[in-house]
Predicted model as a PDB file, atoms N, CA, C, CB and O in Angstrom, pLDDT in the B-factor column:
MODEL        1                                                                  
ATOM      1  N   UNK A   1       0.848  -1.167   0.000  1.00 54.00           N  
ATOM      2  CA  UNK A   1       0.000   0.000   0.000  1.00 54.00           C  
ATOM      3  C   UNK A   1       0.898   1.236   0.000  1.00 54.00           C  
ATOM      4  CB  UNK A   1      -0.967  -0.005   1.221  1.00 54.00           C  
ATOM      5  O   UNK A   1       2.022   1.448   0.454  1.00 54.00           O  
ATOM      6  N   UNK A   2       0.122   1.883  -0.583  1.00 55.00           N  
ATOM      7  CA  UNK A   2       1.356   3.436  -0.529  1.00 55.00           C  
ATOM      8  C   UNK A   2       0.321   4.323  -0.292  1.00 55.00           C  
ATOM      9  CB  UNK A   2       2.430   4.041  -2.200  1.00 55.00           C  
ATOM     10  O   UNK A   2      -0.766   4.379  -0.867  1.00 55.00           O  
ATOM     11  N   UNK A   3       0.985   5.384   1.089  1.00 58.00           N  
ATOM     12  CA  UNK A   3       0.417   6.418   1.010  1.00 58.00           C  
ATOM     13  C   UNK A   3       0.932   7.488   1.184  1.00 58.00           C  
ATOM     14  CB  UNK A   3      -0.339   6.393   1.537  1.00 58.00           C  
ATOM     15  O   UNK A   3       2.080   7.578   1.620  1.00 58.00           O  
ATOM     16  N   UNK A   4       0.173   8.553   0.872  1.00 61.00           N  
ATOM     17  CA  UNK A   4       1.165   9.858   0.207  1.00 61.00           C  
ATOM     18  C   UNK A   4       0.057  11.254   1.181  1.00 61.00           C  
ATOM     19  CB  UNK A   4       1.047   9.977  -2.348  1.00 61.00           C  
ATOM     20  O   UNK A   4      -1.117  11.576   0.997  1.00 61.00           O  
ATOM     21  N   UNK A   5       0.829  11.644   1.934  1.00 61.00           N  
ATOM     22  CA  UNK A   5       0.032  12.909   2.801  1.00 61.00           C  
ATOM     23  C   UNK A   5       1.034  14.337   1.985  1.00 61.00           C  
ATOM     24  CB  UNK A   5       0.360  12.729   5.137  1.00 61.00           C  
ATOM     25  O   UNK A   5       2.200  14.411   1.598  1.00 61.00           O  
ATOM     26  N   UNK A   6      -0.189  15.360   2.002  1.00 62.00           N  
ATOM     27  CA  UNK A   6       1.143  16.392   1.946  1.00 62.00           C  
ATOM     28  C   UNK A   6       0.348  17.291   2.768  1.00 62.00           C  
ATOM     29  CB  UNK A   6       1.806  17.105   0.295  1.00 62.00           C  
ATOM     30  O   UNK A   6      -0.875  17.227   2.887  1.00 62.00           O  
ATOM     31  N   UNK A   7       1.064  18.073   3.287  1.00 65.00           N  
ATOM     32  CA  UNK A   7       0.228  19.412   3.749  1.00 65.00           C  
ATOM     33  C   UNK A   7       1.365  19.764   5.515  1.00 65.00           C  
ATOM     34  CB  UNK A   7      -2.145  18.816   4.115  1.00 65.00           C  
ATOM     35  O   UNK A   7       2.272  19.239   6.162  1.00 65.00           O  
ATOM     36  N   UNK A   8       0.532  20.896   5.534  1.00 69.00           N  
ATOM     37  CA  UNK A   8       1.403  21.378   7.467  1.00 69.00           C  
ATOM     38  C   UNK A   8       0.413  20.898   8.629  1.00 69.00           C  
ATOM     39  CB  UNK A   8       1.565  23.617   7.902  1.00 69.00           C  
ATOM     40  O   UNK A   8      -0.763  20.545   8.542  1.00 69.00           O  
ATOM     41  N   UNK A   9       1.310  21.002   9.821  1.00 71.00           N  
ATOM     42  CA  UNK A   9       0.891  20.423  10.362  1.00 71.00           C  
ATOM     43  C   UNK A   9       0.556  19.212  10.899  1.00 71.00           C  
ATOM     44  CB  UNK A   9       0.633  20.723  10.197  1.00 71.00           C  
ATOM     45  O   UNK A   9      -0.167  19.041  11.881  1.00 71.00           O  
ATOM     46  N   UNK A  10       1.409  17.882   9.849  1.00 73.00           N  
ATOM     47  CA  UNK A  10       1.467  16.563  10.367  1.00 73.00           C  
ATOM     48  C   UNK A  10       1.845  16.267  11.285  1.00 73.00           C  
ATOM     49  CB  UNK A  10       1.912  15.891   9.884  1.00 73.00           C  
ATOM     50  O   UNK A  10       3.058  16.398  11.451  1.00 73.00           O  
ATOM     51  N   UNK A  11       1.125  15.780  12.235  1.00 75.00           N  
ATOM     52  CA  UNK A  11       1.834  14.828  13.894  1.00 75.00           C  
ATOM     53  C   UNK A  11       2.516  13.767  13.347  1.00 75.00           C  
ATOM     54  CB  UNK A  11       0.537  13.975  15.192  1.00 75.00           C  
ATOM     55  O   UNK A  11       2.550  13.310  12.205  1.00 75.00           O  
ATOM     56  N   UNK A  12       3.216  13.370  14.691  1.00 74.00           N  
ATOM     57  CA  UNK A  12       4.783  12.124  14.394  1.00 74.00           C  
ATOM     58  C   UNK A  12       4.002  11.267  13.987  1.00 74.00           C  
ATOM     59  CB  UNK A  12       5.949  11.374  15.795  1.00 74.00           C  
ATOM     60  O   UNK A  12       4.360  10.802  12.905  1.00 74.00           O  
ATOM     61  N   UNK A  13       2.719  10.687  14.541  1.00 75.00           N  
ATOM     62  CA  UNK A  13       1.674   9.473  14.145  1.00 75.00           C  
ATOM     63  C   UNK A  13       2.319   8.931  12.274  1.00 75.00           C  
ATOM     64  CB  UNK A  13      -0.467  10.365  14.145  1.00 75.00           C  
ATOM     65  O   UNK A  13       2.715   7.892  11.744  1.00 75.00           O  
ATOM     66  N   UNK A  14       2.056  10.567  11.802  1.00 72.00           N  
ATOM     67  CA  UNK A  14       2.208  10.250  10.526  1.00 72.00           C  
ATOM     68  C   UNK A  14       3.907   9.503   9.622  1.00 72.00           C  
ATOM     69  CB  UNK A  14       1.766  11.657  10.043  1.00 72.00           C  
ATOM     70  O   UNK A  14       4.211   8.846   8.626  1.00 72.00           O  
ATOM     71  N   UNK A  15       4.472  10.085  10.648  1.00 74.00           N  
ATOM     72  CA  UNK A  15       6.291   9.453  10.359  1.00 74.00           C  
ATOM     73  C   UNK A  15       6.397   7.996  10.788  1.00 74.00           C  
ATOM     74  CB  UNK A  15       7.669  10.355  11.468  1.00 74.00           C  
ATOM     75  O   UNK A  15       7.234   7.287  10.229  1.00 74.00           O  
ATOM     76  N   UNK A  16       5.491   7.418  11.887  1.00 77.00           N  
ATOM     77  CA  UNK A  16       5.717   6.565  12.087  1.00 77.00           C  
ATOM     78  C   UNK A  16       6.880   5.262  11.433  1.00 77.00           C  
ATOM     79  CB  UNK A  16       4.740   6.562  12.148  1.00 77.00           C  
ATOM     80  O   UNK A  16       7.870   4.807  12.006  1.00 77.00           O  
ATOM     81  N   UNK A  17       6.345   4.912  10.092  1.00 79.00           N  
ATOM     82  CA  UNK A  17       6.772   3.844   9.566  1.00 79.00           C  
ATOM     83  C   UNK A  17       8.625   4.228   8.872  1.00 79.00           C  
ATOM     84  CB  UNK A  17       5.462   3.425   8.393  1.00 79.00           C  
ATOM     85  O   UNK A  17       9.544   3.467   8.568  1.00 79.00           O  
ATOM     86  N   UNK A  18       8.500   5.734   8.854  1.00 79.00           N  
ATOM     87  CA  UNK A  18       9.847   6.239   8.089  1.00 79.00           C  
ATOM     88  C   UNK A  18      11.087   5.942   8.669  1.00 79.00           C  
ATOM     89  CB  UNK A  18       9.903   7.694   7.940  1.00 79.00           C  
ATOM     90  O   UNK A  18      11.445   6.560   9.672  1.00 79.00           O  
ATOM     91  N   UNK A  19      11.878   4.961   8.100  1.00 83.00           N  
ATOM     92  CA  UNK A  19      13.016   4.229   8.954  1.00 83.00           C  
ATOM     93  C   UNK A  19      14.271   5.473   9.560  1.00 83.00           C  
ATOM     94  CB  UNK A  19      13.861   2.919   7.751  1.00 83.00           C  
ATOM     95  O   UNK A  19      14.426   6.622   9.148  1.00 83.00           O  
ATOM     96  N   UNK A  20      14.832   4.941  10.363  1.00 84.00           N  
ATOM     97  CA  UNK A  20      16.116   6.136  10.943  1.00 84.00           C  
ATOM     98  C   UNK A  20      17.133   5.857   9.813  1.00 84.00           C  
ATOM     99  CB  UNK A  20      16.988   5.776  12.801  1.00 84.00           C  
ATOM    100  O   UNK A  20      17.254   4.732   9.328  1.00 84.00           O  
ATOM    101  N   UNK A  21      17.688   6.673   9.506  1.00 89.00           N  
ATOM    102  CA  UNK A  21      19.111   6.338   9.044  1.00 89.00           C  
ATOM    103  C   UNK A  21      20.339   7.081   8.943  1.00 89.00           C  
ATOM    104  CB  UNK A  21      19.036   5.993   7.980  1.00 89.00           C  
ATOM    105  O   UNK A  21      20.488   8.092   8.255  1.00 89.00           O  
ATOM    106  N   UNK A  22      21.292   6.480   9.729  1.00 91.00           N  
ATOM    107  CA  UNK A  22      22.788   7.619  10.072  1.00 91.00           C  
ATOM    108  C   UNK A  22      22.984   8.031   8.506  1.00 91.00           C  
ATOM    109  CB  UNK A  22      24.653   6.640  10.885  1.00 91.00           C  
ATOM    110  O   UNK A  22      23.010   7.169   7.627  1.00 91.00           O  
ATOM    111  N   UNK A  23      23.106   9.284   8.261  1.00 92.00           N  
ATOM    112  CA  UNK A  23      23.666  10.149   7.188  1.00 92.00           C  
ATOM    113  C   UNK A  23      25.040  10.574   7.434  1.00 92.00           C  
ATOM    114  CB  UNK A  23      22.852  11.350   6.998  1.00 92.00           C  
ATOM    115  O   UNK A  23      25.529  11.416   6.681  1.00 92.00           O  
ATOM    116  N   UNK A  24      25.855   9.996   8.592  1.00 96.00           N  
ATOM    117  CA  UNK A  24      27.370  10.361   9.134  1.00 96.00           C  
ATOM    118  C   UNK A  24      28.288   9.888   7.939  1.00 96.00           C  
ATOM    119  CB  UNK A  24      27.840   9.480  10.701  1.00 96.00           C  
ATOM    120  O   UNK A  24      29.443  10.255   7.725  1.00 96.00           O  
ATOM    121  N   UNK A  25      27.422   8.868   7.101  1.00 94.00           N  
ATOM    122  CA  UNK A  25      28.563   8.112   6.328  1.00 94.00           C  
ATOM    123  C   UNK A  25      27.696   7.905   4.623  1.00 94.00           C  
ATOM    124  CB  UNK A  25      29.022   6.268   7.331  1.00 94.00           C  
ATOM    125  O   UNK A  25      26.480   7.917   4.432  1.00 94.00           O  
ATOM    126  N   UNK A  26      28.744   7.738   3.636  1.00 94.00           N  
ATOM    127  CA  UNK A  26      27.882   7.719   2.482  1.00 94.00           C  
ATOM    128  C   UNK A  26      27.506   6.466   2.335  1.00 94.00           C  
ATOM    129  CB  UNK A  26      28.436   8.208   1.281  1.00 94.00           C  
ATOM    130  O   UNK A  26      28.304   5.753   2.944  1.00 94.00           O  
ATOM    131  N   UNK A  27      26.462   5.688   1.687  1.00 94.00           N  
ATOM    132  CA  UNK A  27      25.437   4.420   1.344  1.00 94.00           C  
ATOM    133  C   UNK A  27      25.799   4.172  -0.051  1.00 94.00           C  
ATOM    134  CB  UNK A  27      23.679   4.739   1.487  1.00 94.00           C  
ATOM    135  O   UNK A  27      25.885   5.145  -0.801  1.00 94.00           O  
ATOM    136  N   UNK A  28      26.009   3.068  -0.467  1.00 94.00           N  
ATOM    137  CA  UNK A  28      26.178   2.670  -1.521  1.00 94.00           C  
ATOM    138  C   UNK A  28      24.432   2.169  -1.751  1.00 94.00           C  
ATOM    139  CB  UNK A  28      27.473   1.620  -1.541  1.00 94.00           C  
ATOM    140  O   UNK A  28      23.653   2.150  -0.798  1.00 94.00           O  
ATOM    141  N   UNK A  29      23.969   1.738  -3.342  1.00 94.00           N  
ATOM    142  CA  UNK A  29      22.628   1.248  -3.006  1.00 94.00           C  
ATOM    143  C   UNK A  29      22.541  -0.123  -2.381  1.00 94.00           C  
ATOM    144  CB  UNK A  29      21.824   1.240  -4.198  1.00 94.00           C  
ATOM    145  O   UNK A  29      21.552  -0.488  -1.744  1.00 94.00           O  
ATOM    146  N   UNK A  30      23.830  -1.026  -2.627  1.00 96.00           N  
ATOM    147  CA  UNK A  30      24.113  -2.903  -2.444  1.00 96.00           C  
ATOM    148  C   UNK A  30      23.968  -2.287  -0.825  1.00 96.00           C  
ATOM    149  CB  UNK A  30      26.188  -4.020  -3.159  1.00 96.00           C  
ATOM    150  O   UNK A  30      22.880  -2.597  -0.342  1.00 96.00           O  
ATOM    151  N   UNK A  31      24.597  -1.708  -0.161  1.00 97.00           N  
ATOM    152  CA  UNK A  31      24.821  -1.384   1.519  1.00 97.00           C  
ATOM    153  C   UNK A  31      22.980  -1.345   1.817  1.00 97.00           C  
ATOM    154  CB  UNK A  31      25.925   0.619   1.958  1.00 97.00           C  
ATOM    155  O   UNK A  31      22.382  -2.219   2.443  1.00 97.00           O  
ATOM    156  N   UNK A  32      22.247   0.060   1.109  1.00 95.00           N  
ATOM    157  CA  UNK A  32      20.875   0.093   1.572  1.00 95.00           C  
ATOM    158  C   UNK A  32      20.426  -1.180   1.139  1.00 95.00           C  
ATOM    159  CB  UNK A  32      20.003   1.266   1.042  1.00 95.00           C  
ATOM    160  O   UNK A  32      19.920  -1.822   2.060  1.00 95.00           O  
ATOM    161  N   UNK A  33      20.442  -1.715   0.122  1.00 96.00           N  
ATOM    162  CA  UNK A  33      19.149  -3.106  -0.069  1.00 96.00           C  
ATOM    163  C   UNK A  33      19.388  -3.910   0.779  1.00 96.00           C  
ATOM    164  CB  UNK A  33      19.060  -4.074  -1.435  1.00 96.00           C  
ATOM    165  O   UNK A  33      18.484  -4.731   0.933  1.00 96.00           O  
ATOM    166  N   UNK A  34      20.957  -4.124   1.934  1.00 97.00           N  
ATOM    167  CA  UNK A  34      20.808  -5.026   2.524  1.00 97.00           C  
ATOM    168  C   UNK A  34      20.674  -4.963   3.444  1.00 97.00           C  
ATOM    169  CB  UNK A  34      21.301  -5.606   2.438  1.00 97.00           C  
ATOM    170  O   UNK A  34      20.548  -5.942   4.180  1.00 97.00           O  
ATOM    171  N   UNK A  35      20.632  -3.299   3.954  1.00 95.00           N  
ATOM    172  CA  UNK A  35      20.066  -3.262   5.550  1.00 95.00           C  
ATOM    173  C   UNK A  35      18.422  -2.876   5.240  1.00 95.00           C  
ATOM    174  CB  UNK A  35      21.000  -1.818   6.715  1.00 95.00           C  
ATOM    175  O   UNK A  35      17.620  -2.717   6.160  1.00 95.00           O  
ATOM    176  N   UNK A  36      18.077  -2.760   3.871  1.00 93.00           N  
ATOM    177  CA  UNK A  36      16.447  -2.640   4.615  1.00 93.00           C  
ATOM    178  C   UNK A  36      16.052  -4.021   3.897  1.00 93.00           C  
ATOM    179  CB  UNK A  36      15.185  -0.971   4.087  1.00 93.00           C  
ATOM    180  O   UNK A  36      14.888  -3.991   3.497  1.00 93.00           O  
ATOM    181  N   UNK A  37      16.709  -5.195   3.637  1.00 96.00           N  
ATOM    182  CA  UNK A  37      16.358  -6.703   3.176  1.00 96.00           C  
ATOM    183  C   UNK A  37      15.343  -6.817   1.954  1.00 96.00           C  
ATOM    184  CB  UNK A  37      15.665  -7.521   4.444  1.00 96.00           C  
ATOM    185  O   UNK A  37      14.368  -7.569   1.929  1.00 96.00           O  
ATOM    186  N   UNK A  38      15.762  -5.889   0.882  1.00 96.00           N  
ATOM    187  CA  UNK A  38      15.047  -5.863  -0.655  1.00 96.00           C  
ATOM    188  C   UNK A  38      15.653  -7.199  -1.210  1.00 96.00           C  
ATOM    189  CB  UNK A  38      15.519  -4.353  -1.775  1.00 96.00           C  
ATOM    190  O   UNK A  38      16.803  -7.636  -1.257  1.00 96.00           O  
ATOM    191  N   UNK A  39      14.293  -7.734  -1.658  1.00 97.00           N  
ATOM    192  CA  UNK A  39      14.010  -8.801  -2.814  1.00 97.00           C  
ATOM    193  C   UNK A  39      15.006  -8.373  -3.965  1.00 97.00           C  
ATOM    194  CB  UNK A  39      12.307  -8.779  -3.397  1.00 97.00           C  
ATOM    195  O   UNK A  39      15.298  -7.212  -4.252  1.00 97.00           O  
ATOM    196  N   UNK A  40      15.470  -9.516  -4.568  1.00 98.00           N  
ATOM    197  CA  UNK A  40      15.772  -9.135  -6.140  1.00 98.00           C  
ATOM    198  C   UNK A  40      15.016  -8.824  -7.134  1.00 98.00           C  
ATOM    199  CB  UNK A  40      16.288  -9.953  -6.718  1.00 98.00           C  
ATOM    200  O   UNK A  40      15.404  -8.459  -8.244  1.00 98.00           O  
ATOM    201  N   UNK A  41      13.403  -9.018  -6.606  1.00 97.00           N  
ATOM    202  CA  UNK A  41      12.197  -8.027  -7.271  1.00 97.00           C  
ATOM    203  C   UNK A  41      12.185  -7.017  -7.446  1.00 97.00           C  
ATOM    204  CB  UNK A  41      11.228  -7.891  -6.850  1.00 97.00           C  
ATOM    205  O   UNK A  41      11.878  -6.478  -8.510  1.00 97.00           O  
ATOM    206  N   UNK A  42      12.513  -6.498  -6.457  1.00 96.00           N  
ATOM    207  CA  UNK A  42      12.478  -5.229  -5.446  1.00 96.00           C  
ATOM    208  C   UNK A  42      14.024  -4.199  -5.352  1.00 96.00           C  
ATOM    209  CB  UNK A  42      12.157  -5.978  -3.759  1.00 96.00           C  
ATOM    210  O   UNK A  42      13.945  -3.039  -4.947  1.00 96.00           O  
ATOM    211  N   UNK A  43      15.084  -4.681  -5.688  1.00 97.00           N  
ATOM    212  CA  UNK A  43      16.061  -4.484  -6.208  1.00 97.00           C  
ATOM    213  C   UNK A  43      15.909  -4.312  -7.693  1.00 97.00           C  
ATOM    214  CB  UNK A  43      16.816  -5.357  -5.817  1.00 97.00           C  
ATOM    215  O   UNK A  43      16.358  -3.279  -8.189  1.00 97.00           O  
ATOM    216  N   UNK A  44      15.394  -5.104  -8.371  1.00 96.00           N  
ATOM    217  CA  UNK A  44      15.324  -4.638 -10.079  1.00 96.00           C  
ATOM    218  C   UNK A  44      13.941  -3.519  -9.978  1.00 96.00           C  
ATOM    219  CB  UNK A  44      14.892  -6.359 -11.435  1.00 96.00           C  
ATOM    220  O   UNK A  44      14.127  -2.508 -10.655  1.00 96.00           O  
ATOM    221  N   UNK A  45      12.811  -3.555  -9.354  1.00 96.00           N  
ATOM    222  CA  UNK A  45      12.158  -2.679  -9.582  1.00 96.00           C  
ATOM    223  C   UNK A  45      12.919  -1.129  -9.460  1.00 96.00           C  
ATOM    224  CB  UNK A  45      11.108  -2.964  -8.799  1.00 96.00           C  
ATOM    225  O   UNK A  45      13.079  -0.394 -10.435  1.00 96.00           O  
ATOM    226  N   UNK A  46      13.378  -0.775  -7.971  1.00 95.00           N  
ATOM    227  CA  UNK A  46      13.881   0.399  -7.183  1.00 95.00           C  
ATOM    228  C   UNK A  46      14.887   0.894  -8.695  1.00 95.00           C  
ATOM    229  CB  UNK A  46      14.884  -0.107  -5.376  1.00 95.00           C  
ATOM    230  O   UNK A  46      14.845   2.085  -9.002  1.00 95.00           O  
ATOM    231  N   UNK A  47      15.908  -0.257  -9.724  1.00 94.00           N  
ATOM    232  CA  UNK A  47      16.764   0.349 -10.637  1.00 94.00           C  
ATOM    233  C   UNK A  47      16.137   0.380 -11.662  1.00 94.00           C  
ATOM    234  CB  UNK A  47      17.935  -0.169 -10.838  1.00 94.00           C  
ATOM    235  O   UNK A  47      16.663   0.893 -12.649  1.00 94.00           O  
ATOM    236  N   UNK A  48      14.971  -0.100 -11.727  1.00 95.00           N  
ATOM    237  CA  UNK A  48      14.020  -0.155 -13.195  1.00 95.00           C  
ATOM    238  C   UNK A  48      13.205   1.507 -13.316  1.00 95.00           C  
ATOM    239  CB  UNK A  48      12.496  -1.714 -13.017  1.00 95.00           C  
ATOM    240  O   UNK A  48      12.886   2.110 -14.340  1.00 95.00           O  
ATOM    241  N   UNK A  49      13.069   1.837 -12.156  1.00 94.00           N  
ATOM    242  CA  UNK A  49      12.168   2.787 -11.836  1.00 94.00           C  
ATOM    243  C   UNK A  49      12.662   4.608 -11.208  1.00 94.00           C  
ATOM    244  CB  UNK A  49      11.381   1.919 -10.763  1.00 94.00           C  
ATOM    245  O   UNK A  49      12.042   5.672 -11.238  1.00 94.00           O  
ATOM    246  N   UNK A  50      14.301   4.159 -10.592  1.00 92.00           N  
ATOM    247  CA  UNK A  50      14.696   5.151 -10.080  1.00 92.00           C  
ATOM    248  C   UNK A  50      15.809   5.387 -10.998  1.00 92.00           C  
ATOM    249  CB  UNK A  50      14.919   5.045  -8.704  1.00 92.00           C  
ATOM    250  O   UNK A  50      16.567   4.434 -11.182  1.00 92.00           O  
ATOM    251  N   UNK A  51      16.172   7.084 -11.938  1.00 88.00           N  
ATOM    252  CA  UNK A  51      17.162   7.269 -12.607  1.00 88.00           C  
ATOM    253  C   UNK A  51      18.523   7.066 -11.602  1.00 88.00           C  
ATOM    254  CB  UNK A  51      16.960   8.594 -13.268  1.00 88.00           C  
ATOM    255  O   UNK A  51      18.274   6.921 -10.405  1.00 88.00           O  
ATOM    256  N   UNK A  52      19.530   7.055 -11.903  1.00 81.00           N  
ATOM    257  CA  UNK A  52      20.892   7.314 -11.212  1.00 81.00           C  
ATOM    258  C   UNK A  52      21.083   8.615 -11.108  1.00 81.00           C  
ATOM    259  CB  UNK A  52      22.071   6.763 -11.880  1.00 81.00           C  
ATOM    260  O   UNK A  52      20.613   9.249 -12.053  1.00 81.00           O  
ATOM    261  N   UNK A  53      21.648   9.281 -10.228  1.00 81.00           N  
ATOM    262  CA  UNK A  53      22.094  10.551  -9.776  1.00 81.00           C  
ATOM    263  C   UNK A  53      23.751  10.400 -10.246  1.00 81.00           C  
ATOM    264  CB  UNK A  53      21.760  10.795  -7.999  1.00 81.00           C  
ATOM    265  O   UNK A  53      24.460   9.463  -9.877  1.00 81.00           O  
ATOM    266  N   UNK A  54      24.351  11.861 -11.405  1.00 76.00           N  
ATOM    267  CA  UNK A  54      25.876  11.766 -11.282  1.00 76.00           C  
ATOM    268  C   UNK A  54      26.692  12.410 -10.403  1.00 76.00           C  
ATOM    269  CB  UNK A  54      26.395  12.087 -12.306  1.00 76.00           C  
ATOM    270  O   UNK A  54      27.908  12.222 -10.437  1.00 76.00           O  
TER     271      UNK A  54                                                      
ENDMDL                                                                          
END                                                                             
């Protein structure tokens, strides 16, 4: 399910599910898929779907 709020005024209720993640250090994408445990579905979707940044 995906859901998408926008507006001011959101309580934390709404962050709930949004994972922590140290920004102290740079992430490769192989580093993120394996700390948040992406499928190789889910791995080809995220590169099927998201351009690369140079």
């Amino acid at each position: 399910m995906l859901l998408c709020i926008s507006g001011f005024g959101l309580s934390k209720i709404v962050f709930q599910f949004v994972p922590l993640q140290d920004f102290s250090k740079p992430w490769t994408d192989a580093e993120l898929y394996a700390k948040y445990g992406l499928s190789q579905e889910e791995i080809e979707f995220v590169e099927g779907t998201i351009r690369g940044m140079e």
